[in-house]
C-alpha positions as CSV (number, residue, x, y, z in Angstrom):
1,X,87.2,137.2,135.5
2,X,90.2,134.9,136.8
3,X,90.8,131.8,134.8
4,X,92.1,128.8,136.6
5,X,95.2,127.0,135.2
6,X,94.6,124.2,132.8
7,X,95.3,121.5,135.2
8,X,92.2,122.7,137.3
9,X,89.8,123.5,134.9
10,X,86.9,120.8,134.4
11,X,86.9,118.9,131.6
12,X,84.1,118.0,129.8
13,X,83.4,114.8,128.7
14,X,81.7,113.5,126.0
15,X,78.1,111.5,125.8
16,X,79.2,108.2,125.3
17,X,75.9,106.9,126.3
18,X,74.0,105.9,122.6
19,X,77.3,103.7,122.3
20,X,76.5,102.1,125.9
21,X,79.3,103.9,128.2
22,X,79.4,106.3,131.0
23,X,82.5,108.3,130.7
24,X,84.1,108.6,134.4
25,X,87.1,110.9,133.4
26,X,90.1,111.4,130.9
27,X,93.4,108.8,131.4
28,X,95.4,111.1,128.3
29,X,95.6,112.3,125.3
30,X,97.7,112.7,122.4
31,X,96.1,115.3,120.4
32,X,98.5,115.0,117.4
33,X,97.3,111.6,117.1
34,X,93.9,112.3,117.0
35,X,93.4,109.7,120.6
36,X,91.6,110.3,123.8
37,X,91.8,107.9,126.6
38,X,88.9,107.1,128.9
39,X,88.2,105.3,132.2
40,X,83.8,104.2,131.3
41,X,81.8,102.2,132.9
42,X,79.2,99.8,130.7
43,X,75.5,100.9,130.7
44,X,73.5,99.7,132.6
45,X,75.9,99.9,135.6
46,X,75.5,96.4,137.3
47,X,78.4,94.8,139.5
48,X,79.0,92.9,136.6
49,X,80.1,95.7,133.9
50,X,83.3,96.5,135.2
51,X,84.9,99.2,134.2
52,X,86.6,99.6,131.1
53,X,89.3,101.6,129.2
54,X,87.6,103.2,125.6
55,X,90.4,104.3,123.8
56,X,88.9,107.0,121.0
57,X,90.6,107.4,117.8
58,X,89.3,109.9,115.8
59,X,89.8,111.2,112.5
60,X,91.3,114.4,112.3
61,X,91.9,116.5,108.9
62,X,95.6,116.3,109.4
63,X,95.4,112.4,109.8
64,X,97.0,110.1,107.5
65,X,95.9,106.3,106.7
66,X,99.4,105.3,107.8
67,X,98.4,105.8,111.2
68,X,95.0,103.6,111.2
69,X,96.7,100.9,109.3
70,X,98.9,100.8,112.5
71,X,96.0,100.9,114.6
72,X,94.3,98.2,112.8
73,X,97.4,95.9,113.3
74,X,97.7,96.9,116.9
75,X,94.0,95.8,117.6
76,X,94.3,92.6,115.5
77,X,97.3,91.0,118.1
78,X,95.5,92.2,120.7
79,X,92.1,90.0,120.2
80,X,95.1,87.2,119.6
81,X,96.6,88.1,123.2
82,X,95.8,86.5,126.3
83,X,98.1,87.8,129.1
84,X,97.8,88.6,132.5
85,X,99.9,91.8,132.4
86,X,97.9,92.8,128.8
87,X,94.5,94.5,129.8
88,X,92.1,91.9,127.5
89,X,90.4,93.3,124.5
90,X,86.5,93.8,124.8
91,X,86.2,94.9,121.4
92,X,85.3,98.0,118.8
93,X,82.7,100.3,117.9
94,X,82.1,103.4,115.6
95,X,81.7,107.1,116.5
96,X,80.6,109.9,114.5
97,X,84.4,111.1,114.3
98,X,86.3,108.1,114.6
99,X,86.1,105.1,116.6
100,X,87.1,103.5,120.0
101,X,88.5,100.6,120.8
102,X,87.1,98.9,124.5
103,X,89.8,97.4,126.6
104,X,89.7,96.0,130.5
105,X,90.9,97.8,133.3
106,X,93.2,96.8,135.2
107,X,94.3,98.8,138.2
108,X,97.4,98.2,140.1
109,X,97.8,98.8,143.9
């Protein structure tokens, strides 16, 4: 059986939906840092849930608290920030292995 590279395999994305989000696909990763970034889409879809960014940080064995005290800081300027050129902050929620943080999405032609 042939196996297709890595860059065309599928990826499979999480259910987001008990936390109210449609994953549409993977932005990145950074898999020493224990983050996965998504493009979602609130649930229900309506015109008015625009898409968003869910940025999930989860805890890995090899993670140390250094790390979330970063994140924390990081997430506490941006509910300060309000900037055009800084996607806005929506807000936070828990997972089972971490957490995410919701962001806008901006797109840029």
């Amino acid at each position: 059986m042939d196996r297709l590279p890595e860059s065309q395999r599928a990826i499979e994305l999480p259910d987001f939906s008990p936390y109210g989000y449609r994953l549409e696909r993977e932005l990145g990763r950074n898999p020493t840092g224990g983050r996965v970034v998504y493009l979602a889409e609130p649930l229900p879809h309506a015109p008015a849930n625009p898409a968003v960014v869910l940025k999930h940080f989860q805890f890995l064995k090899q993670s140390r608290w250094e790390g979330f005290r970063q994140i924390e800081r990081e997430m506490a300027i941006l509910q300060r920030l309000h900037h055009r050129g800084i996607p806005l902050y929506l807000g936070t929620f828990e997972t089972a292995d971490g957490f995410c943080l919701v962001q806008e999405y901006s797109h840029f032609n």
